[in-house]
Each structure stands twice: as C-alpha cells, then as structure tokens.
N, C-alpha and C positions, 0 to 999 in steps of 0.2 A: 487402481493398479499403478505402480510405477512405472509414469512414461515421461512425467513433467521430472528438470532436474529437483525442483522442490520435493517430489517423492522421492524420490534417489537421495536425498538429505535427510525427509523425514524418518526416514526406516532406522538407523541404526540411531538418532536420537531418540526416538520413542521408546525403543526396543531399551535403551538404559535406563532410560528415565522413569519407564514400567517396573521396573526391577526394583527399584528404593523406594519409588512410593506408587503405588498401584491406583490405577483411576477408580476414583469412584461413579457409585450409581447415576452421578450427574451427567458424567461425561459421556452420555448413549453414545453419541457420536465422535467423538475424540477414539472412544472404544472400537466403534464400528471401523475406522478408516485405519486403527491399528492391527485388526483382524486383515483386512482390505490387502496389508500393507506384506503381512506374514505370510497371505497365501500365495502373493506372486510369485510365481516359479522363480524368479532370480533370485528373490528375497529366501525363499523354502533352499534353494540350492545352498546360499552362503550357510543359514542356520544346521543347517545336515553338515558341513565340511567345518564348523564351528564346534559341533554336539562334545568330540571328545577331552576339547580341551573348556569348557563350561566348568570343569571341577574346581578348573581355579580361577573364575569370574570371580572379581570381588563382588558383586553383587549375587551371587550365586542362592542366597538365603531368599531371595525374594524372585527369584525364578521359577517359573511356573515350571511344575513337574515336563508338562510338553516335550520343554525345550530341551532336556535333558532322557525322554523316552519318549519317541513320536506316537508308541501304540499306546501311550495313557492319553492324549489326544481326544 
C-alpha cells in the first residue's frame, strides 16, 4: 500500500513503464506490488479522474483494457 514516499513515487512510474513494455512472467513480484500499488484507494482515485482523458496517453496502445473500462476489470 502506499504509505512509504517511495510508493508515492513508485505508482505513476510503474504505471508508464507497464504501458511500453509489460512485465513479464518473471516478475511475479514486481507484478504483484504493481497490482498492490493500483488497488490503493488514492492510487484507484487518481486512475478514475485520469480514465477520460487516457484516449490521448501516448502510450495508450499498451494500456490495459482496465484502465480505460473499470467493468472489464
């Protein structure tokens, strides 16, 4: 959960850097702390009040359907 400033940093570079190249099957854990990181209510808040303007993410190709429709989830 983001409480350390280091989560508070990690969130929105993960969140890009997911985008261009997706973790692979190695990173169980890199994965797991990325999920971790997206269910925090503050982190869920920003992505909701982000959703509509996602059309024009440059990385928007490699965004997970989610982030773009929470009920494909």
């Amino acid at each position: 959960m983001p409480s350390a400033l280091a989560d508070c940093a990690a969130a929105p570079a993960l969140f890009y850097a997911v985008t261009y190249v997706p973790l692979s099957a190695q990173h169980v854990q890199l994965a797991a702390y990325f999920e971790r990181l997206m269910d925090h209510p503050s982190v869920a808040a920003t992505i909701d009040t982000a959703r509509p303007w996602f059309k024009f993410y440059p990385g928007r190709v490699g965004l997970s359907r989610r982030f773009f429709d929470p009920a494909s989830a």
